[in-house]
N, C-alpha and C positions, 0 to 999 in steps of 0.2 A: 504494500500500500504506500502510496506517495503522499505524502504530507508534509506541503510546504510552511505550513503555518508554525505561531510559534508557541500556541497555549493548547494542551490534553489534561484534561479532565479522564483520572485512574477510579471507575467507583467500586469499590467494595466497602461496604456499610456494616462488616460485622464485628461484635466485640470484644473478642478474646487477644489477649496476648500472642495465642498461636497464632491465631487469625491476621494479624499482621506480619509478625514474622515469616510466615510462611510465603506472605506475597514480597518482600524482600528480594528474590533471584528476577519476577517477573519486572518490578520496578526500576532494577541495575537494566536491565534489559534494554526499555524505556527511557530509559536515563543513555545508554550506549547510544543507541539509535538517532534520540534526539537530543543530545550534548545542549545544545543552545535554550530547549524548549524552557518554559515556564509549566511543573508540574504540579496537578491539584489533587491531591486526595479528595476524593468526596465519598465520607463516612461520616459516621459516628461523631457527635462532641468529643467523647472518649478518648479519642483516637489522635489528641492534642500530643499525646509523648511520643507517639511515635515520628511526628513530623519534625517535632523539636530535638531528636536524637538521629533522625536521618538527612539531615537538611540539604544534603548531596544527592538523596535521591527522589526528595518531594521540597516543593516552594511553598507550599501551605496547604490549609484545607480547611475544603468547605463542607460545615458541617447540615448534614441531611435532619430535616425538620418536617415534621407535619405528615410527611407520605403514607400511604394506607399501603399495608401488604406485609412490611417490614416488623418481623416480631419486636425490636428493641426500638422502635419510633411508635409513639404516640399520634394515631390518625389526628391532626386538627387541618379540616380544610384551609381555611384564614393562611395558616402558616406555611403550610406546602405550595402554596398560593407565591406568596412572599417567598420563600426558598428558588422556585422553579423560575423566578422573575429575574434573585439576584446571581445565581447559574448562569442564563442566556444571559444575562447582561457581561458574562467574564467572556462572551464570543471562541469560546472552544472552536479549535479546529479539527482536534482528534479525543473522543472518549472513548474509553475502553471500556470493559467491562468485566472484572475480573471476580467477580462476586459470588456467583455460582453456574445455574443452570441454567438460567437468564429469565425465569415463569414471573417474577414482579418486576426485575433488575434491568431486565433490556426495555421492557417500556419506557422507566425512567431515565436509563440510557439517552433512548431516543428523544427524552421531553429536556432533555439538557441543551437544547438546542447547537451541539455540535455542527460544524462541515462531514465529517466522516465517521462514522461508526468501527469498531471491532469485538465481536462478543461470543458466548456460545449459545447453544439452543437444544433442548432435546426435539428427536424426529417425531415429528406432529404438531409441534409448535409455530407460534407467528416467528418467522425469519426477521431479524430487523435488519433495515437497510446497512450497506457496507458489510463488509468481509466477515462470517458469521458461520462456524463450526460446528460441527455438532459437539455438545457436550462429552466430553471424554466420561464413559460411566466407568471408568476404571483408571485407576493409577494412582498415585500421588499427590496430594492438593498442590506443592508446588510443580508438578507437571502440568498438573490439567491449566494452570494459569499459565506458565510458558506458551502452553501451545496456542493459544488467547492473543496472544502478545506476537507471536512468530506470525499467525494471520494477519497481525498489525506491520508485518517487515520487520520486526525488530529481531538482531540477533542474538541468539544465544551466549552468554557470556557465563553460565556456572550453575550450578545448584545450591550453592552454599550460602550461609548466614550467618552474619554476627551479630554480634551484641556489642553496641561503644560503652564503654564504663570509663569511667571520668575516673582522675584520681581525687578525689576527692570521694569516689564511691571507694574508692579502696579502702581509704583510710577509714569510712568509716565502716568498712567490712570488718578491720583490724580493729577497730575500738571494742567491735560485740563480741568481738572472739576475745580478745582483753580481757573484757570486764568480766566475762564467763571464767577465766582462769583457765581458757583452755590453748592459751598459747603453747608450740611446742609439741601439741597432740595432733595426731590424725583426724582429721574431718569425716565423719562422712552423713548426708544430708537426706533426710525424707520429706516428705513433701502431701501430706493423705489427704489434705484440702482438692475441688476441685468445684468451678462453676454449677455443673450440671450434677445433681445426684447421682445418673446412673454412669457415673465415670469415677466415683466413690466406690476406690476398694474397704472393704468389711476394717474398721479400727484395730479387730481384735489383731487382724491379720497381719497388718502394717508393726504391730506393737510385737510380735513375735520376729518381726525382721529387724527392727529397732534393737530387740534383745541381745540377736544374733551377732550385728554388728557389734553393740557393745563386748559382747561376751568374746571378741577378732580384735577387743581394744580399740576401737574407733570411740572416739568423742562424738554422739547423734546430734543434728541439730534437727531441729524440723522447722520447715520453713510453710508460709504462709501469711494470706490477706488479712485483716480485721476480720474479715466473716466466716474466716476458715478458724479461726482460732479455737471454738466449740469443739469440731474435728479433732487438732490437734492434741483438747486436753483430755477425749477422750481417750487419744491411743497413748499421751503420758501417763494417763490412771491404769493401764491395764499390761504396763511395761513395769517390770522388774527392776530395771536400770533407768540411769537418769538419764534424762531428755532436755537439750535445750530448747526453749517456745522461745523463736524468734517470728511466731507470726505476728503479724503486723506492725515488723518494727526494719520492712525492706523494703527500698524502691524497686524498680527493675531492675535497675541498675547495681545497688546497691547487694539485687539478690545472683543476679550474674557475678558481682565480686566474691561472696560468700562461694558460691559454687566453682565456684575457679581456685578455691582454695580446697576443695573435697575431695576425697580421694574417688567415694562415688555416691552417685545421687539416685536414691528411686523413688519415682512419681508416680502419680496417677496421669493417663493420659490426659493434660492438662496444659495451660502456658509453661506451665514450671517445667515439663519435660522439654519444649522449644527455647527454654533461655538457658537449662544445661549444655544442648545441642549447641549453642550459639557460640558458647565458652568453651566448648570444647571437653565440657567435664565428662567422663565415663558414665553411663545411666543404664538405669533398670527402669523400663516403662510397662507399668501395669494398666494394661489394655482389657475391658470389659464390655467395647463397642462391638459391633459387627463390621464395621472397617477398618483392623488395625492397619493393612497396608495405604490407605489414607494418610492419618493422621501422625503416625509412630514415626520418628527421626531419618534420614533416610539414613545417616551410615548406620546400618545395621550390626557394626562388628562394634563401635566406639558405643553401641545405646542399644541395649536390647531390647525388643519386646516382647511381654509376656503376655499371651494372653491363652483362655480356657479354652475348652470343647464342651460344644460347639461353638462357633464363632457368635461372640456375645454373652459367653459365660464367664465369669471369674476364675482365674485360675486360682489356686491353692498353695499358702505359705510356702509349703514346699518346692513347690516348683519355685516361685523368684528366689528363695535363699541358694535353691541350686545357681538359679544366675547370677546372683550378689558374688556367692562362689567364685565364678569362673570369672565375670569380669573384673572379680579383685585378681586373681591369677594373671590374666591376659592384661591390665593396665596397672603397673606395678608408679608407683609414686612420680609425679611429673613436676619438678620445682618450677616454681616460674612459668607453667604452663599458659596461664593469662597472660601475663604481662610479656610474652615472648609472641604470641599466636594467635590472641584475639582482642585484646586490650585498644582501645580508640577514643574519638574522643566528642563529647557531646557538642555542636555549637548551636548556640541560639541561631533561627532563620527569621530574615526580614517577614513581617507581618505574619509570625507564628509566636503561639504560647505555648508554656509548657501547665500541664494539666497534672493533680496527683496522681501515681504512679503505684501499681500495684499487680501481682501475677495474678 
């Protein structure tokens, strides 16, 4: 696709932590292709940290208001009124549509009043104008959005993702580990908070891998939002050994530093397993969905995932401790891992803010 212009409009309106991360490869893409362009997130208000922490790959954004369709938007006519006024007013020349499968996404795609379209569509659906794919029903979330992007002309430039952590997120990674007395010891971090319930592995279960660890000499940290905190204090009542609750007391960034100091991290499939990924730390991901090959990290060797039979069932203590196992065997301590391999750095961008920050 040819697109001389110099403003695209990227929308994906969803908002999880992974959720953004994982459109990270298609963005650089984006960003390759159109070096010069002026790029717009248009999401979520949410979705302020990550524009504010990528500013190389997004120039701002505009946040989606009022739209009917969208679970996390509140229908108010009036306002999606006013939203879709101040959109065509930013005169797009290229929108993409990297959001899903296009059933609410490409309509409002199309009412962004772009020049050119890029999106996908499942077979049976309205085609929106410009270069328009079928929805990949299979593969990788950061696949299905490349392929998105490559009908846009844009070239492929990686699959990978990072995490910028500011020093200043470091330092205060080292103060929590400080004031915990746990300098000098081994990390290693769980995570049993998670958005959605049904991606909540069982407490008890978590607090028996917690034990484990302990009982390997790792210092456990569990990590976690404000709202995971419940979560976390029930799988410390139900552990033997101590647990640090550093939930709600990390940014993103702040929890990227922590995990860049662990030897290894297991999560539920959650943000928390996409910003281990990002840092590079070793992980254990407990998978309870029916698409782990979705959602789950793609290096498969550095971040496992576990998940039940049938697809959709929880697996069982046993089985992750077998993996804690083996990826303590196969990734034996990495100093300076961070600060050698993923470590960057946050800048403010013209006409962005930064929003509170949380997995």
């Amino acid at each position: 696709m040819s697109v001389a212009g110099r403003r695209i409009a990227v929308l994906r309106a969803l908002p999880g932590v992974g959720d953004l991360l994982c459109a990270v490869p298609a963005l650089r893409a984006i960003r390759t292709g159109h070096p010069a362009a002026t790029i717009m997130l248009v999401g979520l208000p949410s979705a302020w940290w990550f524009v504010h922490r990528y500013p190389d790959l997004v120039d701002g954004l505009l946040p989606v208001a009022g739209v009917a369709g969208l679970p996390e938007v509140e229908p108010d006519a009036v306002r999606a009124v006013r939203f879709l006024r101040r959109a065509q007013a930013e005169h797009f020349d290229l929108a993409v549509q990297i959001h899903g499968s296009g059933e609410v996404t490409n309509p409002l795609m199309t009412l962004l009043g772009a020049r050119h379209h890029a999106s996908a569509h499942r077979p049976g659906q309205w085609v929106p104008p410009g270069a328009s794919i079928e929805y990949p029903g299979r593969g990788h979330e950061i696949d299905r959005m490349l392929a998105v992007v490559a009908a846009a002309g844009c070239p492929h430039v990686g699959v990978g993702v990072d995490l910028r952590v500011t020093a200043d997120e470091h330092r205060t990674a080292a103060r929590l580990v400080e004031r915990a007395g746990l300098v000098g010891r081994q990390l290693a971090c769980i995570h049993p908070g998670a958005s959605r319930p049904d991606r909540r592995w069982p407490a008890e279960r978590f607090a028996e891998v917690g034990d484990h660890l302990a009982d390997r000499g790792f210092a456990v940290v569990a990590t976690g939002t404000t709202r995971e905190r419940p979560g976390v204090r029930a799988v410390a009542h139900r552990m033997r050994s101590r647990l640090l609750d550093l939930s709600g007391h990390t940014s993103i960034g702040v929890l990227g530093a922590v995990y860049g100091r662990a030897r290894l991290v297991v999560t539920n499939d959650t943000g928390a397993s996409h910003v281990a990924a990002a840092v590079g730390a070793p992980s254990v991901v407990v998978i309870g969905s029916a698409e782990p090959d979705r959602w789950a990290p793609l290096d498969r060797q550095r971040h496992r995932a576990v998940s039940g039979a049938p697809p959709g069932a929880w697996p069982g203590a046993d089985a992750v401790i077998t993996a804690v196992d083996d990826q303590l065997g196969r990734w034996p301590p990495a100093r300076g891992r961070l600060d050698r391999a993923r470590a960057g750095r946050a800048h403010g961008a013209a006409g962005t803010r930064p929003s509170g920050e949380g997995p």
